[in-house]
C-alpha positions as CSV (number, residue, x, y, z in Angstrom):
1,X,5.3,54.8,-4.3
2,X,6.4,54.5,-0.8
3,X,6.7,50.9,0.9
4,X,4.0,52.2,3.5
5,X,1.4,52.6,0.5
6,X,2.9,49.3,-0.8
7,X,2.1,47.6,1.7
8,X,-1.3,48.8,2.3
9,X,-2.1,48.2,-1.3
10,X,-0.7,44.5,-0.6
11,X,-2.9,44.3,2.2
12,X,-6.3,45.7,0.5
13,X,-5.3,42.9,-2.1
14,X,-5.4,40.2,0.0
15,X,-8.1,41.7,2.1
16,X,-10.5,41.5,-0.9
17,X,-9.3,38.2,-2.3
18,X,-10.2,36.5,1.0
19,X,-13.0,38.0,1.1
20,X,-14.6,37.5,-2.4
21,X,-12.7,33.9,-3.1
22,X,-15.0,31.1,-3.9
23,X,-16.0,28.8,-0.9
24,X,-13.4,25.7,-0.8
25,X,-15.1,23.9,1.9
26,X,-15.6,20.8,-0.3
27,X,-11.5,20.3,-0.9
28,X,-12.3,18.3,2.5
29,X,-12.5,15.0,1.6
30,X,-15.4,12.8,2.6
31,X,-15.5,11.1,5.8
32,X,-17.2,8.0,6.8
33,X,-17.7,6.1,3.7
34,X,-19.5,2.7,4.7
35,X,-21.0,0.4,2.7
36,X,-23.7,-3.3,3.2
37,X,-23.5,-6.0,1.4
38,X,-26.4,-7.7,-0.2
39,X,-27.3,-10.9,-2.8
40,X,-26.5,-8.9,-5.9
41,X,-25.9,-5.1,-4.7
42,X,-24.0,-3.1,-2.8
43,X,-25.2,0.1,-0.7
44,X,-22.6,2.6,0.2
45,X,-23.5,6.1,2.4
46,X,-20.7,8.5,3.5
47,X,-21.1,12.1,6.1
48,X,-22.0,15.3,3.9
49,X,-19.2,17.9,3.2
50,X,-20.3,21.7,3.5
51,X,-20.0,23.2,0.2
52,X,-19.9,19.9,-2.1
53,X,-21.8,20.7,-5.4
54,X,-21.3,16.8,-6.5
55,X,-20.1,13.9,-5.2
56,X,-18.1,11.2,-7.2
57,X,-18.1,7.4,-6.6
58,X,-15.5,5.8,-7.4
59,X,-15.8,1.7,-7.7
60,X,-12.3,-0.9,-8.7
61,X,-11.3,-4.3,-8.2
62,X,-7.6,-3.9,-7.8
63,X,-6.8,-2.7,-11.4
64,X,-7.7,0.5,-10.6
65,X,-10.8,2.7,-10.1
66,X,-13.2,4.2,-12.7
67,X,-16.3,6.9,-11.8
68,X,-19.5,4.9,-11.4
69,X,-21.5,8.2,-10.2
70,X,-22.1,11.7,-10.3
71,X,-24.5,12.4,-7.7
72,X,-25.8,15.5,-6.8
73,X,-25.4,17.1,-3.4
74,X,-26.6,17.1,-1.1
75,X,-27.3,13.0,-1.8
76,X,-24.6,11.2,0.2
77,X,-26.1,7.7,-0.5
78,X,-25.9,5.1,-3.5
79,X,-27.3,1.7,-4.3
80,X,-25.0,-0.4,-6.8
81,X,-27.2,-2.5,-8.3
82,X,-24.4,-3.2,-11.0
83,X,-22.2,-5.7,-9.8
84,X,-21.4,-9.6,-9.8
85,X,-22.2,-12.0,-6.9
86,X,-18.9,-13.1,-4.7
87,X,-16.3,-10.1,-6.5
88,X,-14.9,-7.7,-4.1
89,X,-14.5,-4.2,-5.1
90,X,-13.0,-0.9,-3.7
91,X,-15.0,1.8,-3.4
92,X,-14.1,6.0,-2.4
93,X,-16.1,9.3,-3.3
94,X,-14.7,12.9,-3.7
95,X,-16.2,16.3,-2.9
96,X,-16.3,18.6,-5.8
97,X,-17.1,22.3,-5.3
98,X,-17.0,25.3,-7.9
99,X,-14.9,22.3,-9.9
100,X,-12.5,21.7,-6.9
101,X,-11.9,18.0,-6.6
102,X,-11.8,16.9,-2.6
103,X,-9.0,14.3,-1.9
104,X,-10.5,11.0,-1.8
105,X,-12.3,9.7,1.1
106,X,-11.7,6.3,2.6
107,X,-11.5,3.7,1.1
108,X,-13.4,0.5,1.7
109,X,-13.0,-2.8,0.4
110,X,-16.4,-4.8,0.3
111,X,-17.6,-8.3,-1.2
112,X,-20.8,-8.7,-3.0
113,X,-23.0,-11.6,-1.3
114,X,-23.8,-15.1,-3.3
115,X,-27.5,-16.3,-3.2
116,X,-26.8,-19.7,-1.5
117,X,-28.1,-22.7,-3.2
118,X,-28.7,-24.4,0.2
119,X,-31.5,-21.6,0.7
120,X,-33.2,-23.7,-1.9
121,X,-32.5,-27.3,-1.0
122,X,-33.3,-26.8,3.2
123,X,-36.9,-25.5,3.1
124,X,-38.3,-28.4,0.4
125,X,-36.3,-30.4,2.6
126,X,-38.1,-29.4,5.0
127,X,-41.3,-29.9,3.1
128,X,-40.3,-33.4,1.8
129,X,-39.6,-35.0,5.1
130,X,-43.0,-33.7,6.9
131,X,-45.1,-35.0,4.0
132,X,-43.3,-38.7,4.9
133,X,-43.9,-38.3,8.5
134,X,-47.4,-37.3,7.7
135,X,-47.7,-40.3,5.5
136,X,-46.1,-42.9,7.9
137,X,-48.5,-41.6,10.8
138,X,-51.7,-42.2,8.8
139,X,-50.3,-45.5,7.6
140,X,-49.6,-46.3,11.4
141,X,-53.1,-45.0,12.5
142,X,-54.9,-47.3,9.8
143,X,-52.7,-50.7,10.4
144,X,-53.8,-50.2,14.1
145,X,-57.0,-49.4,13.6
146,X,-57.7,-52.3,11.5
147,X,-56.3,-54.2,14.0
148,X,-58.2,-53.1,16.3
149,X,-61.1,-54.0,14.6
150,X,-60.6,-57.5,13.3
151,X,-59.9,-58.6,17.3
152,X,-63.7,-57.9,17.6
């Protein structure tokens, strides 16, 4: 065979593999991973990657990370409902497509909220201290009106 045919054969080759090759769009990773704190839960959103088939979520604590979801694309949204009040935990998600795992996307370091037990205390408080001042008005009101009353 001649280097001319060779090479055309060579280029037919890599012509067709190009062209027929599965997509690998989703070995970008994930951009934008943010995440909101709540009392109990965490919800973390990220930007879509063309071509993703999954996404996985990836949650740690410094010890390293563990999968905590497989979502489905296009979904580029979870609610973690499963975590403990005051920790802080890492979170990153990869893109997987035709079983091409995406380098991981940012990562983001967030701390779950703790329902304050002030929240409580303040608003009876609150409610306390007006029932006295409600109490010491009407007590004032009826020791001046019965003053009032025995001058006549």
């Amino acid at each position: 065979m001649s280097h001319r045919a060779l090479i055309a054969a060579a280029l037919v080759f890599i012509i067709a593999a190009l062209c027929f090759a599965p997509s690998i769009s989703a070995t970008n990773a994930p951009s934008g991973l943010q995440a909101t704190a709540g009392t109990g839960y965490i919800d973390l959103s990220w930007q879509t990657v063309p071509g993703a088939d999954y996404y996985y979520l990836y949650r740690g604590n410094g010890d390293g990370m563990t999968p905590v979801a497989n979502l489905t694309a296009p979904i580029t949204a979870y609610h973690d409902g499963d975590v403990d009040e005051g920790v802080n935990y890492l979170y990153y998600v990869t893109a997987w497509d035709n079983g091409t795992q995406s380098a991981p996307s940012n990562t983001i370091s967030v701390t779950v909220l703790s329902e304050d037990e002030d929240s409580v205390i303040l608003p009876v408080l609150a409610i306390v201290l007006s029932v006295i001042a409600i109490q010491v008005c009407v007590v004032m009101l009826l020791y001046f009106f019965k003053q009032k009353t025995q001058i006549k």
